[in-house]
C-alpha positions in Angstrom: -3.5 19.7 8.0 -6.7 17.6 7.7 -6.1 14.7 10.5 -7.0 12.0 8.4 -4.4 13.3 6.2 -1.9 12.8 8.8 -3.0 9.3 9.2 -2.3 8.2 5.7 0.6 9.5 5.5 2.2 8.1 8.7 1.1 4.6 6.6 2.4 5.7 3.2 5.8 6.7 5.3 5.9 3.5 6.9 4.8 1.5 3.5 8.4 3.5 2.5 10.4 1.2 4.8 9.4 -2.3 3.6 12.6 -2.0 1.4 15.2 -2.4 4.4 13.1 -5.2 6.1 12.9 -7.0 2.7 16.7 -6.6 1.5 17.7 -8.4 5.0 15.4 -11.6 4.0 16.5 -11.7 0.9 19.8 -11.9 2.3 19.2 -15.2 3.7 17.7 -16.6 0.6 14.0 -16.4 0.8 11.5 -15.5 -2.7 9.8 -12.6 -2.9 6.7 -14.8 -2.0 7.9 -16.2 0.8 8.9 -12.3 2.0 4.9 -11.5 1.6 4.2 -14.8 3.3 6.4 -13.7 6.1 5.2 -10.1 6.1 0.9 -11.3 6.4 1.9 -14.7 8.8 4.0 -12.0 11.1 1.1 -9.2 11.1 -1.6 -11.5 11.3 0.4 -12.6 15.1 0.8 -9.0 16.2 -2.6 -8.4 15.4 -4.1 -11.4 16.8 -1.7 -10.8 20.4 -3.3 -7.1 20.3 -7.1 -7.7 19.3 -6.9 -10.2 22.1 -5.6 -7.6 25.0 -7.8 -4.8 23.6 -11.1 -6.5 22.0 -11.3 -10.0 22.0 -14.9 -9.5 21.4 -14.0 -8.5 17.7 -12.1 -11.6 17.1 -14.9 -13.0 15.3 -16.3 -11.8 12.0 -19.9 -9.6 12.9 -21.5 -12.2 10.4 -19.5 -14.8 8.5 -21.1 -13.5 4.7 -18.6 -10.2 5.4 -16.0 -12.6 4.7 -16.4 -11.1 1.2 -15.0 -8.0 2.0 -11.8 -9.6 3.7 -11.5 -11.9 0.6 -11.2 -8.8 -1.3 -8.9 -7.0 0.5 -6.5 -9.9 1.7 -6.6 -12.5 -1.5 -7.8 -9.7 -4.2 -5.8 -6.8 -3.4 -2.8 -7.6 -0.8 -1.8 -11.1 -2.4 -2.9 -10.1 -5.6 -1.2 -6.7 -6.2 2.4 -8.3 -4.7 2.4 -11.5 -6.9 1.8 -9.0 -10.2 4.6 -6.9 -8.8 7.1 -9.4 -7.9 6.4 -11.2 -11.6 6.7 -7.4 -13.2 10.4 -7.3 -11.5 11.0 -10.7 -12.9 10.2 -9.9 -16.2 11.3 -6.6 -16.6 13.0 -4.4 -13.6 12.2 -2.9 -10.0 11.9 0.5 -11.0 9.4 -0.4 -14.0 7.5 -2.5 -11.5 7.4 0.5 -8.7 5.9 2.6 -11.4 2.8 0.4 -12.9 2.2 -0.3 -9.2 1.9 3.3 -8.9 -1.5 3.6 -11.5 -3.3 2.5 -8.3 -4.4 5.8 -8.1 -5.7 6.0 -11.4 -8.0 3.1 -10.6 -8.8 4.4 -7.4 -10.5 7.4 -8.9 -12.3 5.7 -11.4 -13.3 2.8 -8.9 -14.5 5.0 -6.1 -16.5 7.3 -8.8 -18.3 3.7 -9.7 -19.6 2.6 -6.6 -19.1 5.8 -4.2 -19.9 8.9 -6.8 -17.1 10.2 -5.9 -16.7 13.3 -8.1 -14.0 13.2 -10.9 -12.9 16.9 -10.3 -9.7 19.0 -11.9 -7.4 18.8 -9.0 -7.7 15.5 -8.6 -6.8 14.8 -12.4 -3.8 17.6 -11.9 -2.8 15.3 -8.8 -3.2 11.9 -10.3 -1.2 13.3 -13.4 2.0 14.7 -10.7 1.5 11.8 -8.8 2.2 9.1 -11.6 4.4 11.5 -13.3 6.5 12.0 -10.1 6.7 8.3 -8.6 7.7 7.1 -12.1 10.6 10.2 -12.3 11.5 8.5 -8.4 11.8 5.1 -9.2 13.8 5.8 -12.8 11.4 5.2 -15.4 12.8 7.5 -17.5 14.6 7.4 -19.7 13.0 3.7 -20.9 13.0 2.2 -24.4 9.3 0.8 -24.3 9.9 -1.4 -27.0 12.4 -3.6 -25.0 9.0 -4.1 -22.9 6.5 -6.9 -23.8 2.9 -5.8 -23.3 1.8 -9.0 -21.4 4.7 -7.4 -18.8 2.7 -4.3 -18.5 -0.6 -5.7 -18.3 0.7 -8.0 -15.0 2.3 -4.6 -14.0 -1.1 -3.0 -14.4 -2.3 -6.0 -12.8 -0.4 -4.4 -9.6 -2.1 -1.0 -9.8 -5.5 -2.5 -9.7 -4.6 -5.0 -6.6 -3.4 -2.0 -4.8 -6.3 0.1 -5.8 -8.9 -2.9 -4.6 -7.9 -2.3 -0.7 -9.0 1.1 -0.9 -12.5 0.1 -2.9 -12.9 -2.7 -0.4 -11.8 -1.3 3.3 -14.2 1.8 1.9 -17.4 -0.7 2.0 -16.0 -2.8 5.0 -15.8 0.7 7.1 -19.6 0.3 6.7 -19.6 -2.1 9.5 -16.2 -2.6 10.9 -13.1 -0.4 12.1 -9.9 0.5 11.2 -8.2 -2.3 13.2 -10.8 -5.0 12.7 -10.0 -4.7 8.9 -6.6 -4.8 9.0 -7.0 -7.7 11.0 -9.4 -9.7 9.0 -7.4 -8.4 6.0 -4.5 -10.4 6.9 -6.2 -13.4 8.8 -7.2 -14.2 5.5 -4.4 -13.8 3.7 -1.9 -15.4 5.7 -4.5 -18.6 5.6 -4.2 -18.4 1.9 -0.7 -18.2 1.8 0.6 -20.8 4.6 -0.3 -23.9 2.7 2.2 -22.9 -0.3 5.3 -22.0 2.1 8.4 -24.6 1.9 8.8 -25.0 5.6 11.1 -27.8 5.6 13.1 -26.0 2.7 13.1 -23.3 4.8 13.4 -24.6 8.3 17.3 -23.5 9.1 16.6 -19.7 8.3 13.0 -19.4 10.4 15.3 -20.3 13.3 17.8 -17.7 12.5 17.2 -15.1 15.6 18.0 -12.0 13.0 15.3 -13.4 10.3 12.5 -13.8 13.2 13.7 -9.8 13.9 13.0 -9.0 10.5 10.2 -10.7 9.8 8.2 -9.6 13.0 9.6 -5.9 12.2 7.7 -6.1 8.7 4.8 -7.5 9.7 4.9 -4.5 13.0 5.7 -1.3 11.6 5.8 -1.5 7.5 2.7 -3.9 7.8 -0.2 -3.9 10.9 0.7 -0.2 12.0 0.7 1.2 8.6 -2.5 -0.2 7.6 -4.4 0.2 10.5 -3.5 3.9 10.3 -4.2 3.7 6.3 -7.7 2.4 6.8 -8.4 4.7 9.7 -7.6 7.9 7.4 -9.5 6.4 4.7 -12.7 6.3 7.2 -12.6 10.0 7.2 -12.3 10.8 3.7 -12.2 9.9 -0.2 -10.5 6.9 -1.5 -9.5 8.8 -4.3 -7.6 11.1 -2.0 -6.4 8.5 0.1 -4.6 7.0 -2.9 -3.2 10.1 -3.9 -1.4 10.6 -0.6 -0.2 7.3 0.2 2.3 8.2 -3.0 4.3 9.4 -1.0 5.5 5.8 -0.1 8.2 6.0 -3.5 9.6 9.4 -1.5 10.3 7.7 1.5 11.6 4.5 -0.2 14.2 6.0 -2.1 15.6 7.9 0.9 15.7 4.9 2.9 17.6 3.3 -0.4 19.9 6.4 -0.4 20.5 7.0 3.9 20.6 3.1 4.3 21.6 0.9 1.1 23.8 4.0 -0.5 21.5 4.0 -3.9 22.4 6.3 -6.5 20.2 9.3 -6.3 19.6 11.5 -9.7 18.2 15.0 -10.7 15.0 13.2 -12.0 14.6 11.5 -8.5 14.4 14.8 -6.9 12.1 16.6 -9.7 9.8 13.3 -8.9 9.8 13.9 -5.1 9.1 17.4 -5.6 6.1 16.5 -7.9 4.8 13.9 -5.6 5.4 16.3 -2.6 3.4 19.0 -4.1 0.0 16.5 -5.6 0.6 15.7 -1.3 -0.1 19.8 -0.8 -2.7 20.2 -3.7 -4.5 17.8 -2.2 -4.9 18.8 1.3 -5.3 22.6 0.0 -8.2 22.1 -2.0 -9.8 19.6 0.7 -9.1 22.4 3.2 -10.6 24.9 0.8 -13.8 22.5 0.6 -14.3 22.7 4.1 -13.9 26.1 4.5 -16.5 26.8 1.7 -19.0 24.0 3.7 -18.4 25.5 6.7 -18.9 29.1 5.4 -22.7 28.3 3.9 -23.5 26.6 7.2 -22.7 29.9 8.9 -25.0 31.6 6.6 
């Protein structure tokens, strides 16, 4: 398998996990916003303590106008797409929201063919189509009376899909100048700025000294969070955003097992048609990219 593909998919499995970090906050009574505020304050740390052993030279932006990029990944996309989809499960349901977040793809492909010509090719609509198709069978779409649904509801749901889309569209153009790692961590440097001002810290004062929520909180900003990204944004240097976005679907698979092995979720028939659709987009994918290479590498050799 292509290695970059291996890459996003060790960040889409990871992205899979958030689930059992964020069910234990909950527990002791914090929002959903003050979960992502936790989850970019607690990366930003890790990534900060790291850069500083590793690079401290990259601490610093390589000029301060590339702020733009960071602003677009850590305001546009990363706050952006987890406000729409934490209003989307207010308004309507989890499931509903998982699958609206899950049109990223859709914009991805029609964002990257905008600025990066990326080519709009057959498999790629055959994967989008499993891909949306499966993660909405995984997270119980179906069967849904879309009447019961208000259309402002979808269009903050679509709102999510776009948001998640953006970090692809953005890290693409940051990767210009700047690495996997120094993305991720400007990423959330910037959004945990944004987001500290609005936290209720004497509201919440009691459970930030609570020695299980600090375990939490630092374990989804380490492995659901800084790993998964960095490892994201590395696979996404090597190839299409498009594709990248295709593959990280594979986040609802591993969700929905950790909700089954850990939290005892009821799992259906339709779950397991999803994951097998999802699965397979995963293998169409990395078939027809392997089949592109070959072809390259076979006119070179002529």
């Amino acid at each position: 398998m292509n290695r970059a593909f291996i890459y996003i998919l060790i960040g889409a499995f990871l992205w899979g996990t958030i689930g059992f970090y964020v069910k234990k906050l909950y527990a002791f009574g914090f929002t959903p916003m003050e979960v992502v505020t936790l989850r970019v304050v607690s990366a930003s740390i890790l990534l900060f303590l790291y850069m500083l052993i590793r690079s401290p030279k990259n601490i610093k932006l390589h000029q301060w106008h590339d702020i733009k990029y960071f602003i677009g990944t850590g305001i546009l996309s990363i706050i952006f797409f987890n406000y729409c989809m934490f209003k989307t499960m207010e308004l309507a349901t989890i499931p509903i929201s998982a699958a609206l977040l899950y049109t990223g793809p859709a914009f991805v492909i029609v964002l990257s063919y905008i600025f990066f010509k990326e080519p709009i090719t057959k498999s790629k609509i055959m994967a989008l189509v499993l891909t949306l198709a499966g993660a909405a069978l995984v997270v119980g779409l179906f069967p849904l009376n879309l009447k019961t649904l208000a259309f402002s509801t979808i269009l903050i749901g679509l709102g999510s899909g776009l948001g998640y889309a953006l970090y692809s569209i953005f890290s693409k153009f940051a990767l210009e100048k700047y690495d996997s790692l120094e993305i991720t961590f400007f990423t959330f440097i910037v959004a945990a700025i944004t987001l500290l001002p609005f936290f209720p810290f004497a509201d919440k004062a009691t459970q930030l000294l609570e020695p299980a929520v600090i375990l939490y909180a630092f374990g989804l900003g380490f492995l659901p969070t800084a790993v998964a990204y960095i490892a994201y944004t590395f696979g996404l240097a090597q190839t299409e955003a498009s594709k990248a976005s295709i593959l990280a679907t594979l986040e609802p698979v591993v969700a929905t097992f950790v909700g089954i092995l850990i939290f005892s979720e009821p799992f259906s028939f339709l779950q397991m048609v999803g994951m097998a659709a999802i699965i397979f987009a995963v293998i169409l994918v990395n078939l027809v990219s392997d089949s592109t290479k070959n072809k390259s590498l076979a006119r070179k050799a002529k």
